[in-house]
N, C-alpha and C positions, 0 to 999 in steps of 0.2 A: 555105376559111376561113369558118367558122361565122358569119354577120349577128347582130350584139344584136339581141335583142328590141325594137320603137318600144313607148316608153312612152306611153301612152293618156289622156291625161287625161279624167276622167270629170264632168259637173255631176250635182249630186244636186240631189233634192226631197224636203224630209219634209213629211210630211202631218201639220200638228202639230194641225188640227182640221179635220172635216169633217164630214157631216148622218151618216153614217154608221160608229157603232163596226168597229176592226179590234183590233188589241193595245192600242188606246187608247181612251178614252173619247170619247163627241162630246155637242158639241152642235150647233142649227143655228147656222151661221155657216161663216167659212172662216178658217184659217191656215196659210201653209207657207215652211219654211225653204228657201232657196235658194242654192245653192252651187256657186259657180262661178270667176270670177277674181275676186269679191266678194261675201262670203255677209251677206245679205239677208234681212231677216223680212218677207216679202208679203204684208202684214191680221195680223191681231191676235185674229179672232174676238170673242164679246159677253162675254166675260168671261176670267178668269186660266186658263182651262182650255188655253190656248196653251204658258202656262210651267208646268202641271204635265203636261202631255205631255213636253215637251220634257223635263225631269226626267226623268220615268221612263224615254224613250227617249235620255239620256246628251247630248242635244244642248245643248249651250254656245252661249246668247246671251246672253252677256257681250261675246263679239269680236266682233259684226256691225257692220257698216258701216254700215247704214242701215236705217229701217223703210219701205217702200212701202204706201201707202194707197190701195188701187184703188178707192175712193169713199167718202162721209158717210156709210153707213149703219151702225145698229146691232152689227147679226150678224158687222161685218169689220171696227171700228172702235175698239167699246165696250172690249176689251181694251188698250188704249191707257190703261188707269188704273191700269195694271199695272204699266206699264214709263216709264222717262222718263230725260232728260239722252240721247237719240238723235238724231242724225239723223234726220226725220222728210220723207218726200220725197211730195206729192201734190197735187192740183187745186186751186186758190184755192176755187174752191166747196165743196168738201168739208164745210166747218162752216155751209154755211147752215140752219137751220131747215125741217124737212121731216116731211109725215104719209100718214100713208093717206086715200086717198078715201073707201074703206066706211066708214072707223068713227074716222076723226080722230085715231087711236094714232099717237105719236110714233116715228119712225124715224131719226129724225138721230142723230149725236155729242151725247155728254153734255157737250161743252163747248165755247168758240168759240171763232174763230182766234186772241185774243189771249189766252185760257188755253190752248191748246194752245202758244202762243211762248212762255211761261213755262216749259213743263218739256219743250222741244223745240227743237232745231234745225232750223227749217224752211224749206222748200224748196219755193215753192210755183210750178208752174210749169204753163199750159197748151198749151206747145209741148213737144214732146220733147226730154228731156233722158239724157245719156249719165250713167251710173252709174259705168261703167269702159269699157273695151275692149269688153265682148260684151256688156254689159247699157245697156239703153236703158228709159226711162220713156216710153210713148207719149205722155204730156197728156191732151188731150181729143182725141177718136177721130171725125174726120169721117164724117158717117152718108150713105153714098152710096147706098145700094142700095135698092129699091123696096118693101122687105117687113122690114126691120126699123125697130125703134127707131120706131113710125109711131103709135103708146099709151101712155098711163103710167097705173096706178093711185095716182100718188103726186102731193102737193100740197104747194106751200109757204105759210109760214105767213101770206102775203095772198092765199092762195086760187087761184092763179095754178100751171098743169098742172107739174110739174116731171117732167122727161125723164132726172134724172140726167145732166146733161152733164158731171157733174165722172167720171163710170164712165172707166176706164184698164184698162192692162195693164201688163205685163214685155213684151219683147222680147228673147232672149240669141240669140247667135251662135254657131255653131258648124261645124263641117265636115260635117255631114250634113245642115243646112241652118239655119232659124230655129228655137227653141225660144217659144211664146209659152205666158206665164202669168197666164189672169184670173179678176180675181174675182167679177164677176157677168155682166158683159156686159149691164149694162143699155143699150149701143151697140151691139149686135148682135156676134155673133162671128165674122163674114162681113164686117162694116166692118172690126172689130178685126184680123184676119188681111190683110185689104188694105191697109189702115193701117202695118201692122210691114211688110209687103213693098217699100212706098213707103220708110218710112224708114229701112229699113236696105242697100235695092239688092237685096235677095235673093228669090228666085223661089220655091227652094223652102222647103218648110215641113217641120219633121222631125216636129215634134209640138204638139199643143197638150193645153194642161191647165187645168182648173178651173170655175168656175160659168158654164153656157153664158147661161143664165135662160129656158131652155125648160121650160115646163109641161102641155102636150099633144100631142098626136102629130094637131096642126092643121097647118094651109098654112104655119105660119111652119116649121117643124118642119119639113117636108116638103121644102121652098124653100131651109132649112138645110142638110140631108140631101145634097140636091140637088148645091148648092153644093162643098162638101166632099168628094163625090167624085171632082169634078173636079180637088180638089188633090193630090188623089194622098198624102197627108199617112200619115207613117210608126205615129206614136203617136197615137190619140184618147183623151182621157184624163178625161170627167164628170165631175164631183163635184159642189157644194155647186147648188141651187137648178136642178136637171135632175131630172124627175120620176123615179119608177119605170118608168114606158111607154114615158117616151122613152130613158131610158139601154139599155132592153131592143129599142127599133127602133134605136138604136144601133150596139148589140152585134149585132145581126143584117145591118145594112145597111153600117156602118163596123169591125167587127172592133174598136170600144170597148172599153174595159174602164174598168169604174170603180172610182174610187181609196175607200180606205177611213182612217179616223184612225189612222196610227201607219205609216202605208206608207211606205216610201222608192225614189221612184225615182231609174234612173240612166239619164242619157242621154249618149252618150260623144257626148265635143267633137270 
């Protein structure tokens, strides 16, 4: 007697904006659809170039559940004037006032927590919060480890160091292990990844995907590298605010590949 076929249920990711053009256009920033036992808009990127991607690539967010806000800044944020009457799920700090050191340029959201609660259902949480069954909102990502998250080029608006403590992730679940998705990792991605292992009980890691916030192929870099192999981790997946040098030490030391705008991956649950 011939076995049916196990049907496979698959999560996807479109890459609805990233630093670098594929079949879609970019700009810098990040956005990606996510879709799983609840499909998810992850950032928004700096401008509407989220929803004419998703346009041209056929993707429908009309039916999403929710928008995730992996931090305040511009480049993941700004596109949030795009869309509205959402669920809107991220860190209470997210709308605080925030610049650069060099040069005092603004980097924060165009608008505060309480014009965001006017065209948003918000959700502001810095403990992790459960999305569905396999998706998890990390919060704020406690920073353990000796070599990240230890600088910031960034200030708020009384002049005082800001470290980005509202930066988050995704965490999904799966039978091949954790999927985690961030967006900058201004907490390191080596907290982040420790962080989703604590909170979901799961050891191993299938993949991870998005802005590491690495810039040279320095000791942090290294120590990252380092790290990461030790996880044995299935997909390494760069994109938004990971240099040239580094996605290329990488692709050479972790068998990386880096995602492009308009990509879709699939990771089976």
């Amino acid at each position: 007697m011939l076995k049916k076929p196990v049907k496979r249920e698959v999560m996807r990711l479109t890459v609805l904006n990233d630093e670098v053009a594929g079949i879609c256009p970019a700009e810098h920033g990040l956005s990606f659809l996510v879709e799983a036992d609840r499909k998810i808009l992850f950032d928004v990127g700096p401008s509407d170039i989220f929803k004419n991607n998703a346009l041209k690539l056929g993707a429908n967010l009309d039916d999403i559940y929710a928008i995730v806000l992996s931090h305040g800044h511009w480049d993941h944020g700004n596109g949030l004037k795009f869309i509205k009457n959402k669920k809107l799920i991220c860190h209470p700090g997210c709308f605080t006032k925030r610049y650069r050191k060099k040069d005092n340029s603004y980097v924060g959201l165009p608008f505060t927590l309480e014009e965001a609660g006017e065209s948003f259902d918000l959700v502001l949480s810095r403990e992790p919060c459960d999305i569905s069954n396999r998706i998890t909102f990390l919060g704020e990502i406690p920073r353990k480890n000796d070599f990240e998250a230890k600088s910031t080029s960034f200030v708020f608006e009384d002049g005082k160091d800001d470290f980005v403590m509202d930066d988050s992730a995704l965490v999904i679940k799966s039978n091949q292990g954790i999927v985690i998705v961030a967006g900058c990792s201004h907490s390191g991605i080596c907290n982040i990844i420790e962080y989703a292992k604590k909170v979901t009980g799961i050891k191993k890691v299938h993949a991870i995907i998005g802005g590491f916030h690495l810039k040279e192929a320095d000791a942090i870099t290294l120590k990252t590298i380092a790290y990461l192999k030790k996880q044995n981790i299935d997909k390494i997946l760069p994109s938004h605010c990971v240099s040239l040098p580094v996605i290329k030490l990488f692709e050479k030391e972790l068998g990386a590949m880096r995602v492009h705008s308009g990509d879709t991956i699939n990771f089976e649950s």
